[in-house]
N, C-alpha and C positions, 0 to 999 in steps of 0.2 A: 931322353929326347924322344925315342918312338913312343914311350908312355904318354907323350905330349900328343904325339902326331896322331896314336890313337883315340885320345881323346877330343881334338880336334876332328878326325873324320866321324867321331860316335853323334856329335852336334852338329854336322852337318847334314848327317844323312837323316837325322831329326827332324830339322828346319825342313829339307826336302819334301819327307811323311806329311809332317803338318801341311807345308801348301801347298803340296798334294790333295790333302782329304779337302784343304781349305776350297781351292778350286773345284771339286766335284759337288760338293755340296751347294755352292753357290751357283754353278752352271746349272744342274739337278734345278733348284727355286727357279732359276730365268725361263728354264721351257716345261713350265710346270702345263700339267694338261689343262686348257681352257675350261672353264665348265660351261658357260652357255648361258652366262646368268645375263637377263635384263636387268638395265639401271632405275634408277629414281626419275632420270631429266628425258620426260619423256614428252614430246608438244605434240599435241592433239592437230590433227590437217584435215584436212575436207573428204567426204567419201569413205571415211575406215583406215585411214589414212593417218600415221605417226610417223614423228621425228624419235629416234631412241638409240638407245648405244647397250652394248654386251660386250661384256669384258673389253671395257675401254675403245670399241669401234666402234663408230655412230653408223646409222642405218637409218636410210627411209622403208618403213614397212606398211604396205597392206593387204587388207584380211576383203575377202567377195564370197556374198554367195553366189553359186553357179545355177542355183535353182530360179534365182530372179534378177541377178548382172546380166546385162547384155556382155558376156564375153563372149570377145572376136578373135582372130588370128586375119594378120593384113600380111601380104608380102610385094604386092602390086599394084599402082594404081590401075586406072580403066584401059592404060595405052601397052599397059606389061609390063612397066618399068619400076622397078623396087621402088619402095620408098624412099631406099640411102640411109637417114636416121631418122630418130624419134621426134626430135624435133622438127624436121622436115613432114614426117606423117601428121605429127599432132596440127601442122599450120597448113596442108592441105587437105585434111578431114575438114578443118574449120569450115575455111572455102568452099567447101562442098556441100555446106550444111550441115555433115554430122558432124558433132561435137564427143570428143572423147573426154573422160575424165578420168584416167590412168593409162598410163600407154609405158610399156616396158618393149626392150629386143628381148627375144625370144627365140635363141637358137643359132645355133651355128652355122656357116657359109661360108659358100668358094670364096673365090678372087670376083667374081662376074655377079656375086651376091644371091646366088642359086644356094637352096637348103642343101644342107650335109647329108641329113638324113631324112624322117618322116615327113612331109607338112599336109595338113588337110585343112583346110577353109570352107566351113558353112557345107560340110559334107563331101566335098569334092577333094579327091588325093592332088594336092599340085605334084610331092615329091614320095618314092617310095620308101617304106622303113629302109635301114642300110644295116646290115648286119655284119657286114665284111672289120676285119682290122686294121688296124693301121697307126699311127703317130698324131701323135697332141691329144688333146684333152677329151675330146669327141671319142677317139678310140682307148679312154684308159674305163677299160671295163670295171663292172658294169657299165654303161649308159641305159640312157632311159626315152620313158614316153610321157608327159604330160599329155592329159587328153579328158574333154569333158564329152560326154555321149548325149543323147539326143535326149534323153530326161532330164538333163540339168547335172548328172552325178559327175563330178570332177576325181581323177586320178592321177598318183606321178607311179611306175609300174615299168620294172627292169624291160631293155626291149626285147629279150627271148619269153620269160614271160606274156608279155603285151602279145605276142605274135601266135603265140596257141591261147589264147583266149578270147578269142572270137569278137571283140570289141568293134561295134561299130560308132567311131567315132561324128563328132559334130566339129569339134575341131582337135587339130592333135601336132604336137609340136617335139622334136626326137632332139635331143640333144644328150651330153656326157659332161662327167661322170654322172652317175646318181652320187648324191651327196650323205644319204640317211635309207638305209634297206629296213624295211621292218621295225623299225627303233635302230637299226644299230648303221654306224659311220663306216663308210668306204672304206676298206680295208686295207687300203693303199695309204689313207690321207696319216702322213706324219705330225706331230704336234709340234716341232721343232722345224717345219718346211720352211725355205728359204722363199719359195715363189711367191711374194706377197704380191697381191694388185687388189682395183676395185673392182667387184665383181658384184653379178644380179644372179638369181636362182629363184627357184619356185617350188614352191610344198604344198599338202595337203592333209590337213589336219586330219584327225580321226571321224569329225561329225562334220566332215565334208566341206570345210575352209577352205577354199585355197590363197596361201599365201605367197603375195610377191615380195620381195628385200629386194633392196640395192647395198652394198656397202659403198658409204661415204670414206672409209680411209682405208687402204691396203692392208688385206687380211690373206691371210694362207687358206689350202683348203680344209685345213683340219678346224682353225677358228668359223671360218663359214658354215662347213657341215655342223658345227656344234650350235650354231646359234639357232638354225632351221629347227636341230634335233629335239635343244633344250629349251630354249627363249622364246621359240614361235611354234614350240609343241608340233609337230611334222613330223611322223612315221616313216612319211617317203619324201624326200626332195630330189631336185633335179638342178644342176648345176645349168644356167642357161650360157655367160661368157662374163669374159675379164676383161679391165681395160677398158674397152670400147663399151662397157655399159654405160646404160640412162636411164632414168625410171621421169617419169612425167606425174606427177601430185600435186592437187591444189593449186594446179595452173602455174605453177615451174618444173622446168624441165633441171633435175638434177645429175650432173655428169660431170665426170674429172676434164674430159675434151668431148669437143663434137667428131664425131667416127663415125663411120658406115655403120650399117645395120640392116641384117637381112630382114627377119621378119620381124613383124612387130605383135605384141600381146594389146588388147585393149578392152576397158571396160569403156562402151558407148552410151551416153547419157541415154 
């Protein structure tokens, strides 16, 4: 009989081993690391402007030059009053005459929709860099500085960095994390992060791109920084926000909902 029972627990403890290794090796495949790769189903849209997807999340993506876009940073109309969101800006730029043809948010903000950190507009500081720490996204270090200078040169550049290099910008927009340092991803960003949402960011390629993404379906940080890193060739990106993004292309405004939004990015026809 114990000859029995031992042979019984030797099969048991067997079966356990097995979907043991079974289990890890199949969890292992599920959070395999993104690589960053663009798809084939890519639509072409107005202004530089595509429809595209990386590793199974669609994106709307565009590519500007800074040397000849009119790019802007808006946070106010004439009366001091935020915009609120992108669609809101893009319908009263109309009215006003100027016409944008890309409008992204652009950074993070209080409750009263006052910048978190940097903002400069057309040369003028509205908000100072913020260097201090703290909690959410904005404070998971690095963050950064998006900023194009009075020559047209565009940079995304950690904010300690940014602040002993004497930059004077033209416009400049502080948000967190940095998504891509150098070529390499935030060192915080897990491949297996739970916090998926749709999120917007902004990069700048080597030969002076800069690019905006929106994701169209809920990605982590680790699939975002890799797209910017791998798919859209970016050095440095800048995580702008989640959720509450919108990117405006080819005259629709794309967004999971309509939400506040401090400042707004835009290329002006």
């Amino acid at each position: 009989m114990n000859r029995y029972l031992l042979l019984l627990f030797s099969v048991i403890v067997t079966l356990v081993v097995v979907v043991t290794l079974w289990w890890a090796l199949t969890s292992r495949a599920e959070i395999e690391p993104a690589q960053g790769v663009e798809g084939d189903d890519v639509e072409e849209l107005a202004h530089n402007c595509r429809k595209t997807s990386v590793d199974d999340i669609r994106y709307v993506v565009c590519e500007i030059d800074p040397a000849t876009a009119d790019l802007q940073l808006f946070h106010a109309n004439a009366d001091g009053k935020p915009w609120g969101d992108v669609e809101g800006f893009v319908a009263s730029t109309k009215d006003d005459g100027r016409t944008p043809v890309i409008a992204m948010n652009a950074g993070m903000y209080h409750s009263d929709l006052s910048p978190v950190g940097l903002l400069v507009e057309a040369g003028e500081e509205i908000s100072p860099v913020n260097t201090s720490g703290g909690f959410g996204n904005f404070f998971l270090k690095p963050n950064g500085i998006f900023y194009v200078d009075e020559s047209g040169t565009a940079g995304v550049m950690e904010t300690e960095a940014y602040v002993t290099a004497g930059i004077t910008p033209r416009i400049a927009s502080q948000s967190g994390p940095m998504m891509v340092i150098d070529g390499e991803l935030h060192p915080r960003f897990l491949v297996d992060g739970t916090s998926t949402y749709t999120r917007n960011g902004i990069g700048v390629r080597a030969d002076g791109t800069v690019v905006m993404a929106l994701s169209l379906d809920p990605v982590n940080f680790y699939g975002f920084g890799m797209a910017f890193k791998n798919a859209f060739d970016c050095p440095n990106a800048l995580f702008f926000d989640g959720s509450v993004s919108a990117l405006y292309a080819d005259g629709t405004v794309y967004a999971e909902k309509r939400e506040p939004a401090g400042t707004v990015i835009a290329v002006m026809e």
